[in-house]
C-alpha angles and dihedrals in degrees: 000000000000135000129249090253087049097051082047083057101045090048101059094036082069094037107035092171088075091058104098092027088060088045093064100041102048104080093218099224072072092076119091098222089188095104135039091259090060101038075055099046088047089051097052092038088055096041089055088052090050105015094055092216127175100212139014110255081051090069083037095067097050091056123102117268088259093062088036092059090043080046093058093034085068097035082067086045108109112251117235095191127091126239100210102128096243095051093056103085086028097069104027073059083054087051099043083052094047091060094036084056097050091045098051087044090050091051091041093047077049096058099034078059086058100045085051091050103052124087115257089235089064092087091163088047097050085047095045095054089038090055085054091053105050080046097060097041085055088040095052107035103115118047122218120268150184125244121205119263 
């Protein structure tokens, strides 16, 4: 069972070319930094927005030893994806709406916390936080993705 930052990696350890097109598209406040995979997944993602890399075991390489090591205990990882051409952006899209869901559940989980939290009397309050909500739905209804070259 791997994470969603692990299956990204694995990804793009198989399809290097989508290295620097998923950089740019993956707002990096989107990665769970929690586990290895994601501290990995922050520090190439960073070194493609710094490094200017083309491809992604050339940021690799410029990573510490620790990142290097997480970086070949994935590599070993079994990959669940298929290689067949026209399943490739298929599936790194699958993977750019997977992060853009978690991060709008985890706002609106956010908000829904502060609603809850807010007495019933504070009608401007409750409003107010209401108003944010419907805003970022709208805000956040189509995902990023990635269009074929």
């Amino acid at each position: 069972m791997t994470t969603l930052e692990e299956d990204l990696i694995l990804f793009l350890l198989r399809h290097d070319s989508y290295f620097v097109p998923i950089a740019q598209s993956l707002p990096l406040e989107w990665i769970d930094q929690s586990g290895r995979g994601g501290q990995l997944l922050m520090a190439l993602l960073n070194e493609a927005a710094h490094g200017h890399f083309a491809g992604l075991r050339e940021a690799i390489s410029a990573l510490d030893d620790e990142m290097r090591t997480e970086a070949a205990r994935l590599s070993a990882e079994s990959y669940a994806g298929r290689d067949d051409e026209k399943d490739i952006l298929p599936r790194a899209n699958t993977i750019l709406k997977s992060f853009h869901g978690r991060h709008v559940q985890a706002l609106m989980r956010s908000l829904d916390a502060r609603i809850a939290a807010t007495s019933r009397d504070d009608v401007a309050t409750l409003n107010r936080l209401q108003s944010e909500k419907i805003a970022l739905r709208k805000s956040h209804a189509t995902p990023p993705t990635l269009t074929a070259a």
